[in-house]
C-alpha positions in Angstrom: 128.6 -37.8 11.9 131.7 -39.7 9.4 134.8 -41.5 10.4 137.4 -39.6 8.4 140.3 -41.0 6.1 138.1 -41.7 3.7 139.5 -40.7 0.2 137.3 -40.7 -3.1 138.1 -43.4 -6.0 137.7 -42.9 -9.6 135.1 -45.1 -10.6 132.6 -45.1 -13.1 130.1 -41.9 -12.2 126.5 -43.4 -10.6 123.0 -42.8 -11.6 121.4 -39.6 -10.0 119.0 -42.4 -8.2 122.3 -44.1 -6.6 123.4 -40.8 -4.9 119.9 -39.9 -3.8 119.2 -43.1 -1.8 122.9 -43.1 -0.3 121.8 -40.0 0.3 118.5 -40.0 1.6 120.3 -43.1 3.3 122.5 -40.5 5.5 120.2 -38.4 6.1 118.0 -40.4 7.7 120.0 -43.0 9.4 122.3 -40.8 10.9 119.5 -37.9 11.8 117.7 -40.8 13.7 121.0 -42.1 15.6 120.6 -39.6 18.5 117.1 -41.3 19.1 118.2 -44.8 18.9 121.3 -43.9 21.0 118.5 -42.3 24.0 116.5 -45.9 23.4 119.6 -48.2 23.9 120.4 -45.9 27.1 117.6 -47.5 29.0 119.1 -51.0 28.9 123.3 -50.2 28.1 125.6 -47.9 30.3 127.1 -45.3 27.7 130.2 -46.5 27.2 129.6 -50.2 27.0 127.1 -49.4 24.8 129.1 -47.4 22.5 132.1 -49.8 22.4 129.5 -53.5 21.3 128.2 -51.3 18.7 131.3 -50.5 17.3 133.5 -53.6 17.5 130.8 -55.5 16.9 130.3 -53.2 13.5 134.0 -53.0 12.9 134.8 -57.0 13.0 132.3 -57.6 11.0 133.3 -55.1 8.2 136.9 -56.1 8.3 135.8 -59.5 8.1 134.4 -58.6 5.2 137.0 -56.5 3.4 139.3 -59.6 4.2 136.7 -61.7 2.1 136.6 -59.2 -0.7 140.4 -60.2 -0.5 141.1 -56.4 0.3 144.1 -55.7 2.0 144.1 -55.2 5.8 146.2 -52.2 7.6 150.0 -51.8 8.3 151.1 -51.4 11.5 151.3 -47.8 10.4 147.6 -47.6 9.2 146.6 -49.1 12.4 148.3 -46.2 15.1 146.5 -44.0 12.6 143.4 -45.5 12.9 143.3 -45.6 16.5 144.2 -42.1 16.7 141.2 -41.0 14.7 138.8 -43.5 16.2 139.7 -42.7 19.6 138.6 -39.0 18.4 135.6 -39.7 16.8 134.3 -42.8 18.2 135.7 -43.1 22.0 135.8 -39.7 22.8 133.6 -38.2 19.7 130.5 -40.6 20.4 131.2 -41.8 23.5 130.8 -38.5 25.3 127.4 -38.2 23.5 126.9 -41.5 24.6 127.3 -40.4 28.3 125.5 -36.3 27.7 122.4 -38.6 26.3 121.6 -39.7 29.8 120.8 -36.3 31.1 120.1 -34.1 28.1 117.9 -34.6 25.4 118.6 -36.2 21.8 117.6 -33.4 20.1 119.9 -31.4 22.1 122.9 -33.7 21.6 122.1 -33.3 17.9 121.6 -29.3 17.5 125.3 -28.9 19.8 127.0 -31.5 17.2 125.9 -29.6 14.7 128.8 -27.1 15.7 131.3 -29.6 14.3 132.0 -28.0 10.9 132.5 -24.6 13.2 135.1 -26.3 15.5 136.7 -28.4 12.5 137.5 -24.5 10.7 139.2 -23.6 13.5 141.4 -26.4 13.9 141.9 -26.3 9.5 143.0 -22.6 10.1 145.8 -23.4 13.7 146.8 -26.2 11.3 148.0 -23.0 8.8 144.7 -23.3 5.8 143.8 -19.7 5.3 139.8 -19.9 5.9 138.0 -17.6 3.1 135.7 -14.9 4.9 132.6 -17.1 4.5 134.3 -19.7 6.8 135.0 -17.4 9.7 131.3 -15.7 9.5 129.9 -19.1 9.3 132.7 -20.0 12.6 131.0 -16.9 14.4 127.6 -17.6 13.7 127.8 -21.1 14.6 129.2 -20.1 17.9 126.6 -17.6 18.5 124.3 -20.2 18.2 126.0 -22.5 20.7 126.0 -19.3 22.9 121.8 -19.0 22.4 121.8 -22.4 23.7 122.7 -21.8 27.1 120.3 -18.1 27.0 117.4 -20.9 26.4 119.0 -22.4 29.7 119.7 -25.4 27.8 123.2 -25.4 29.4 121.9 -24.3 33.1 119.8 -26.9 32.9 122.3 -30.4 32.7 125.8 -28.1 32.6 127.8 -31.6 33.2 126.1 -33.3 30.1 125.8 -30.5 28.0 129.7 -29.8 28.8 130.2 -33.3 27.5 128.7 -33.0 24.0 130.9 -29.8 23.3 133.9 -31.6 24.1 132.4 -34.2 21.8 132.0 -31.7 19.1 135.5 -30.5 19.5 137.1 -34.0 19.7 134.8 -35.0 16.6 136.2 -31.7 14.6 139.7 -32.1 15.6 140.1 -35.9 14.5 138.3 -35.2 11.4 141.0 -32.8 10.3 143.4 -34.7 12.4 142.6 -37.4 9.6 142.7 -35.9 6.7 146.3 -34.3 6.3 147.7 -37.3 4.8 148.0 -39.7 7.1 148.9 -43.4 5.9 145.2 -44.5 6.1 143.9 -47.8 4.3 141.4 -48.2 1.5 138.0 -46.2 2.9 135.9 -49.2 4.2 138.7 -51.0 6.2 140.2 -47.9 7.3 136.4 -47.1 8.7 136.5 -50.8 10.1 140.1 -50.4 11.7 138.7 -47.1 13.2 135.7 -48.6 14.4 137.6 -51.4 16.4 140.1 -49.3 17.6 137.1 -46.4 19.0 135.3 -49.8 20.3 138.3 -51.2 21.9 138.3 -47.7 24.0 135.2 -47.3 24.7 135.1 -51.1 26.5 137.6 -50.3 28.3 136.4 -47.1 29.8 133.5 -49.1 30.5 135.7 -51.8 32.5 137.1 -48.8 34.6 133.8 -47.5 35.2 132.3 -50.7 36.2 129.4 -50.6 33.7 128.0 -53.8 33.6 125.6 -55.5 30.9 122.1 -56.1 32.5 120.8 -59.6 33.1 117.5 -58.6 31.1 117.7 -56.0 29.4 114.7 -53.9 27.7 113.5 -55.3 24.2 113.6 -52.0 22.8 116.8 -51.4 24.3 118.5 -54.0 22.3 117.0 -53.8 19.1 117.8 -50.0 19.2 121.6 -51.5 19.9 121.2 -53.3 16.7 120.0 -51.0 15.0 122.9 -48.9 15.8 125.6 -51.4 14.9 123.9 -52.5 11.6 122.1 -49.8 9.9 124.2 -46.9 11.8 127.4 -47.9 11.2 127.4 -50.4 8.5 124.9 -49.2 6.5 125.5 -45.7 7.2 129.5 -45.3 6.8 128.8 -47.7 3.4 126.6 -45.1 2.2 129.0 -42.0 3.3 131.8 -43.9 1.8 129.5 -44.4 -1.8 129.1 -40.6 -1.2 132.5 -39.5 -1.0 133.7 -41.9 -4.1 131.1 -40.4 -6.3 129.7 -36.6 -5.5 130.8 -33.3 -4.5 132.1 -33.0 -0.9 129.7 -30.6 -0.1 127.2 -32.9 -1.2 128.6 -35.8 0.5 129.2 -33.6 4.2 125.6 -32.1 3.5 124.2 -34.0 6.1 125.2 -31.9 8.6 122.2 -29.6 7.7 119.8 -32.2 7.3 120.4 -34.3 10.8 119.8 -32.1 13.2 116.1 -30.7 11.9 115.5 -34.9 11.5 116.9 -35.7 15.4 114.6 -32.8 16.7 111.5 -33.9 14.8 111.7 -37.4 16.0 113.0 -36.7 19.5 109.5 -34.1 20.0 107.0 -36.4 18.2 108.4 -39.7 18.9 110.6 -39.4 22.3 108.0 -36.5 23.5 111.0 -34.3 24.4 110.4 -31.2 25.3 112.4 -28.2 23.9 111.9 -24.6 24.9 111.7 -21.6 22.1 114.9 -20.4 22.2 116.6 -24.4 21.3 114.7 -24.0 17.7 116.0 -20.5 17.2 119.6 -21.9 18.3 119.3 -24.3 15.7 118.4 -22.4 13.3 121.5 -20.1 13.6 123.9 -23.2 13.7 122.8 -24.5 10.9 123.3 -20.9 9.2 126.4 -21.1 10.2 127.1 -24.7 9.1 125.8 -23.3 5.3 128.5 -20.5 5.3 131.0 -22.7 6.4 130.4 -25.0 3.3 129.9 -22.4 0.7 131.9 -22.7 -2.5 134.2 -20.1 -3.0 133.6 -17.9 -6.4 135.3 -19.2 -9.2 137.6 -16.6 -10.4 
């Protein structure tokens, strides 16, 4: 997943060794979130976990770009902000958040997968003609989605597996929400302002809902919290935002392949989850989907 605003910046191209560690950096870090978000789970309630990990992450990066002596957001930039991390972040991750105490992280990872499907959608009611390739990729995707609940994937937790698609959907629609030209600020403190604002949320859901933190919580619980607000977000957006400044938007976006097969592996061999047959041949079809959503069109 990305926090969107983001715009590229002409710089000086990288070496070919930058771009593969930010991306091998994306890859991973976000392909091993869903886990980290399951191990957090068993010390933090959803949305109080969700909301620490991103203010915490979003002070502490605006703190920074204040340092670097970058400017900080209008009033303007901020109501935009807030839009788009109330997308992405409260709703976006939250809900994920909430569907990872029922349903498995591999799960939560193969049905976000569906995002680039739901984002084409929303590109083409906002008035972007979608070339052929788009709406196949748009129907395959949601065939896979629909293969999903003929494994029983949906029968099986229909209130938390309900919650990732609206996650999916809110993720797709603030994406593009985002990106038509809203008065953003420069890509790390728009990320940061985004991050606050989605944190700000999410805590006070979790007031509403009378989440609590425990007294004593699990070790593993909080270092996976950590791990979430430091190498997650920081490190993760920092490399996303690297990506986006210097390589191909396909390149940069192509981790929407790559994360899913990653969650899976390490939810089965590391969490134990078990999936049934018909989850693997689900993802298998998103992700083909996801691949004609993203092809370049023919240059003419």
């Amino acid at each position: 997943m990305s926090v969107s605003g983001t715009h590229a910046v002409a710089s000086p191209a990288p070496s070919r060794t930058a771009i593969a560690l930010a991306l091998a950096s994306v890859y991973l870090v976000w392909g091993s979130t869903y886990l980290f978000i399951r191990l957090a789970l068993e010390g933090y309630p959803p949305f109080l976990l969700g909301g620490t990990r991103f203010m915490a992450s979003g002070l502490a990066l605006l703190a920074w770009q204040k340092w670097r002596g970058q400017p900080m957001p209008t009033a303007v930039q901020w109501r935009n902000c807030a839009v788009v991390g109330t997308l992405l972040l409260a709703s976006g991750n939250g809900l994920v958040c909430y569907a990872e105490q029922s349903v498995a992280s591999a799960i939560a990872a193969i049905v976000i997968a569906s995002v680039p499907a739901w984002a084409g959608v929303f590109s083409w009611v906002y008035g972007r003609q979608l070339r052929r390739t788009e709406w196949i990729g748009i129907g395959i995707g949601f065939v896979g989605v629909v293969l999903l609940n003929v494994g029983g994937e949906f029968y099986a937790e229909p209130l938390g597996m309900g919650a990732l698609v609206i996650a999916a959907i809110s993720w797709a629609f603030g994406s593009i929400w985002g990106s038509r030209g809203r008065d953003l600020p420069a890509p790390f403190t728009a990320t940061a302002a985004q991050m606050i604002a989605g944190g700000g949320i999410m805590l006070v859901v979790a007031a509403l809902l009378g989440e609590r933190y425990q007294p004593d919580p699990p070790a593993l619980a909080t270092l996976s919290l950590l791990y979430l607000a430091v190498v997650g977000s920081i490190a993760g957006f920092g490399a996303y935002a690297f990506l986006l400044a210097h390589a191909r938007p396909a390149v940069a976006t192509s981790y929407a392949y790559v994360n899913p097969p990653i969650a899976v592996l390490l939810g089965v061999f590391v969490a134990d989850e078990k999936l049934q047959p018909f989850t693997f041949v689900a993802m298998g079809v998103i992700l083909i989907g996801v691949v004609f959503i993203s092809l370049r069109p023919k240059q003419s």
